[in-house]
C-alpha positions in Angstrom: -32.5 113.1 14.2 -33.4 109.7 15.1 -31.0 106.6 15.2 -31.1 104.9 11.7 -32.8 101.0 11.8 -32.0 98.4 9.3 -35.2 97.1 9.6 -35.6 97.3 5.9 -32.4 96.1 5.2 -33.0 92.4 6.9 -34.1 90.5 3.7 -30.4 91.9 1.6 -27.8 92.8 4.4 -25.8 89.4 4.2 -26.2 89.4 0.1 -24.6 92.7 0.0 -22.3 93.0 2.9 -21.0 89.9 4.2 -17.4 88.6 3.7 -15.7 85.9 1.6 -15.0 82.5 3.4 -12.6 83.1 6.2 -12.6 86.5 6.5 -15.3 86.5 9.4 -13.0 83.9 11.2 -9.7 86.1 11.0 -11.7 89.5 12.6 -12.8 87.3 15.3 -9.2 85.6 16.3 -7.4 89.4 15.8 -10.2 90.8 18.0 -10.1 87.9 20.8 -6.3 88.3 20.6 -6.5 92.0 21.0 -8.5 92.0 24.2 -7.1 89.3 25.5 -10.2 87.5 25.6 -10.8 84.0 27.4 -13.6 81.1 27.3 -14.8 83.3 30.5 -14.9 86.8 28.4 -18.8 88.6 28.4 -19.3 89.7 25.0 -21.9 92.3 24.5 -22.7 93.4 20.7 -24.2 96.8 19.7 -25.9 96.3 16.7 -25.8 93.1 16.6 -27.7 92.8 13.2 -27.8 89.8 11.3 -24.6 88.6 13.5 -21.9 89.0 10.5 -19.5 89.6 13.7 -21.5 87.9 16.2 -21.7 84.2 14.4 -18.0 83.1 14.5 -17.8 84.2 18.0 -20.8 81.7 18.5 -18.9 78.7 16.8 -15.9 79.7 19.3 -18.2 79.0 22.5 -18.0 82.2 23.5 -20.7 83.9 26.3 -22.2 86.5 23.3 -24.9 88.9 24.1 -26.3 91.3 21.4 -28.4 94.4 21.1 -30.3 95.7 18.0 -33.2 98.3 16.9 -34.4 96.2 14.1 -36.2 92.7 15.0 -36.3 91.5 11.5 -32.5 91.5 11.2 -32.2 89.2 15.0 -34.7 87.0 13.0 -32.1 86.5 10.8 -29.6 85.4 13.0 -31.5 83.2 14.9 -32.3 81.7 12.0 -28.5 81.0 11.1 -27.7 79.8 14.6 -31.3 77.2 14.4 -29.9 74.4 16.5 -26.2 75.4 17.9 -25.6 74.2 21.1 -25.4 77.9 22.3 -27.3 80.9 21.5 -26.6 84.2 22.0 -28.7 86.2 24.3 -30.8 89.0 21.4 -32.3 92.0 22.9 -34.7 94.8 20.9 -33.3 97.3 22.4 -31.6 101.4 21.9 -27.9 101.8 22.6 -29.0 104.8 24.3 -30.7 102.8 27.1 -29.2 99.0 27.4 -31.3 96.9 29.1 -28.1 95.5 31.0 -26.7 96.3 34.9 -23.9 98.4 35.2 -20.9 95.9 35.3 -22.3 93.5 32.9 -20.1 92.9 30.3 -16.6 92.3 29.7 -16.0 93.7 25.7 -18.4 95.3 24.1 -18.2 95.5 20.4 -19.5 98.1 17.8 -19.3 97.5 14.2 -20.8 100.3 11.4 -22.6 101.2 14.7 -21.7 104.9 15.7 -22.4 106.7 13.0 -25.7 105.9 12.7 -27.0 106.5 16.4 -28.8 109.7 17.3 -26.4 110.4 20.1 -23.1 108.6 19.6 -21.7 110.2 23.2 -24.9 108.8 25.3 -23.7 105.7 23.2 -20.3 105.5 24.5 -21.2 106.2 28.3 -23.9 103.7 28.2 -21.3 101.4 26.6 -19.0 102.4 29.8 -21.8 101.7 31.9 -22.7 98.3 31.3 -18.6 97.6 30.9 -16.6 96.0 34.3 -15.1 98.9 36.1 -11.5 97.7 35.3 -9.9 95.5 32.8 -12.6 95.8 30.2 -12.5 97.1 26.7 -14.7 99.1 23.8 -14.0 98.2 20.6 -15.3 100.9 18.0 -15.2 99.2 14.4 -15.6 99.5 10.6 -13.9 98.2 7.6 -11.3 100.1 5.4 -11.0 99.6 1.9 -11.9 101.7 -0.6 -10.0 104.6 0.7 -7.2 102.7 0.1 -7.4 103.7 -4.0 -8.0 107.4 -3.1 -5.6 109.6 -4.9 -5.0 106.5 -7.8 -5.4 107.3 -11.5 -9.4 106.1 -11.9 -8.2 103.8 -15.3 -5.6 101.7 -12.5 -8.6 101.0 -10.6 -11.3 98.2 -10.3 -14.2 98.9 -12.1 -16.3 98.6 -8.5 -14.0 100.8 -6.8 -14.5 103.3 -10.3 -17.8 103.0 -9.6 -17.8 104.0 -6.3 -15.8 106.7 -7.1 -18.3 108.4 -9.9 -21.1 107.7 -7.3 -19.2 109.8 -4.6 -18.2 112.3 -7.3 -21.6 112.7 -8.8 -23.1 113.2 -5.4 -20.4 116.0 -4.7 -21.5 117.7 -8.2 -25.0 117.4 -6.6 -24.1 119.2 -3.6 -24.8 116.2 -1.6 -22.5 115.1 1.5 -23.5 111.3 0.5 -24.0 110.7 4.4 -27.6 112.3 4.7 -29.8 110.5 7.6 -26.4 109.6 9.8 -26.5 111.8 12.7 -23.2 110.3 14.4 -19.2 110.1 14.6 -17.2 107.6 12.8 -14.7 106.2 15.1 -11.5 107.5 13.2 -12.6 111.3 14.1 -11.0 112.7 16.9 -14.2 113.8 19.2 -14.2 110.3 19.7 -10.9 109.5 20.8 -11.4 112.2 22.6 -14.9 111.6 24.9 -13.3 108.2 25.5 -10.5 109.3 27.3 -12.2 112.0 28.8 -14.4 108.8 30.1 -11.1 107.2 31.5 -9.9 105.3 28.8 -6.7 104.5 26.9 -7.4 104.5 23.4 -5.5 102.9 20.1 -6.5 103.1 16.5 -5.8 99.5 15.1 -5.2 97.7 12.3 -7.0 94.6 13.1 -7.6 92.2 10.4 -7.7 91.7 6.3 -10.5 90.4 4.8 -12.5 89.8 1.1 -15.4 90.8 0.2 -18.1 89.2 -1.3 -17.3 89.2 -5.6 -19.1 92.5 -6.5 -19.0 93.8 -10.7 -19.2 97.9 -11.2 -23.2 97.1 -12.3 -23.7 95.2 -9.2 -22.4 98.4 -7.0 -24.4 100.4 -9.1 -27.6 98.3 -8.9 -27.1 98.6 -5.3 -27.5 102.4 -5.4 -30.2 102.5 -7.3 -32.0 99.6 -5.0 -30.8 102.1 -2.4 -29.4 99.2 -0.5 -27.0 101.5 1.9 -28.1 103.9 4.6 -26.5 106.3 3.3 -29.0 106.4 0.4 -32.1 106.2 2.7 -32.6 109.8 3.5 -32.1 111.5 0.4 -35.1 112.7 -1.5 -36.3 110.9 -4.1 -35.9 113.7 -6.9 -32.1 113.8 -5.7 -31.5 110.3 -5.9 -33.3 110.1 -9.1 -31.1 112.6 -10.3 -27.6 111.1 -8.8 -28.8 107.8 -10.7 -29.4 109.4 -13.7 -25.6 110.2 -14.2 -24.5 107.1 -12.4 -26.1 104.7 -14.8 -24.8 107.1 -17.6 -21.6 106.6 -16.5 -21.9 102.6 -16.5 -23.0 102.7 -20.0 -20.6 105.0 -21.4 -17.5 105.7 -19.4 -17.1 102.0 -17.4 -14.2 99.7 -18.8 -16.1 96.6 -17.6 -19.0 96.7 -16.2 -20.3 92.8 -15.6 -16.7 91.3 -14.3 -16.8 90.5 -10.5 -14.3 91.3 -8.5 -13.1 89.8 -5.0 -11.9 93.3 -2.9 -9.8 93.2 0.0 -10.3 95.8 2.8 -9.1 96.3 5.9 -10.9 96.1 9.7 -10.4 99.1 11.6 -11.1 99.5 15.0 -10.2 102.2 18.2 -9.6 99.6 21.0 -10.8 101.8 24.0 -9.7 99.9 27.5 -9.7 100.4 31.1 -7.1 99.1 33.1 
């Protein structure tokens, strides 16, 4: 199985993934705190994107370097970051095979990376290839939230988060994993904690940060399945999907308390910190 791209997901990833005002700021200072970063720090990026992580690290004056499959989403950020005084250096490139020296970067940062890369081991010793032989550090992220309601009576919940649940529900009735097309590890599972020590690191799951979302009504989370703006949704055939939409859009019109009301979520940002002393 191939790596997944976001190529088509350039024109609607900062509509439908970005964070509320400030949020962006706080992962950065927890993250720079965490690794001890300093104006001197090499920051390297894998999967860059649209630079929803890389951007604030930019305002900070910080040396960032970023690596992505998908040229349409560096468009993107380039576009945002028209005119600063410094621009990050934007590769096209596989985590598989960086295009850096060994010993090139200080931190290297993956965010909703690993799970989506064809080989997620490759991934991590390229990552400690391209990393400073001591004193540097991994950083393995991805944003906690919903999972946070799991176990709650559904009528005590958002309707976003309701609908979220009925989606994952429905595709469990279906006999669907709702993770089709993502050949790789998520950091939390232990394989990885695991093949980074086994690559000399000492590793820490983390609490990092808090942050909002951007406001998001149970027919907005709804719309997004059916617009099948997750990766998640990409690989599933169509008759599937059709089908999984079918009872989700039944759902909305006959079980949701309130399906138009936006709603500001908080979630949590998650990371295993892997360093080498």
């Amino acid at each position: 199985m191939q790596s997944v791209s976001f190529e088509r997901a350039a024109s609607f990833y900062d509509a439908t993934r970005g964070y509320g005002p400030g949020s962006a700021e706080r992962i950065r200072d927890a993250i720079v705190a965490r690794t001890e970063a300093t104006a001197h720090t090499r920051f390297l990026e894998l999967g860059v994107g649209t630079g929803r992580i890389a951007l604030p690290f930019l305002e900070a004056g910080f040396s960032y370097a970023g690596v992505d499959l998908a040229q349409p989403m560096l468009d993107v950020l380039l576009e945002k970051a028209r005119g600063w005084p410094r621009l990050p250096m934007l590769v096209i490139g596989d985590v598989l095979r960086l295009p850096f020296a060994a010993g090139s970067f200080d931190t290297i940062l993956a965010v909703h990376l690993l799970h989506l890369v064809a080989d997620w081991r490759a991934t991590l010793r390229e990552a400690r290839r391209v990393l400073r032989p001591r004193g540097a550090h991994l950083l393995l992220a991805g944003d906690a939230g919903a999972e946070e309601w799991d176990g709650a009576d559904a009528a005590s919940l958002p309707p976003p988060v309701q609908a979220q649940r009925a989606w994952k529900s429905i595709l469990n009735d279906l006999g669907l994993s709702g993770h089709e097309g993502q050949p790789g590890a998520r950091p939390h599972d232990p394989a990885v904690r695991e093949a980074l020590e086994e690559l000399g690191a000492s590793v820490e799951l983390l609490e990092l940060a808090e942050y909002e979302r951007l406001p998001l009504s149970a027919r907005d989370v709804v719309r997004g399945y059916g617009q099948r703006i997750y990766s998640s949704d990409w690989a599933r055939p169509d008759e599937l999907h059709g089908a999984a939409m079918a009872h989700i859009e039944r759902w909305l019109a006959e079980q949701c308390p309130d399906p138009d009301t936006s709603y500001t979520l908080k979630g949590r940002f998650r990371a295993l910190l892997a360093r080498w002393e």
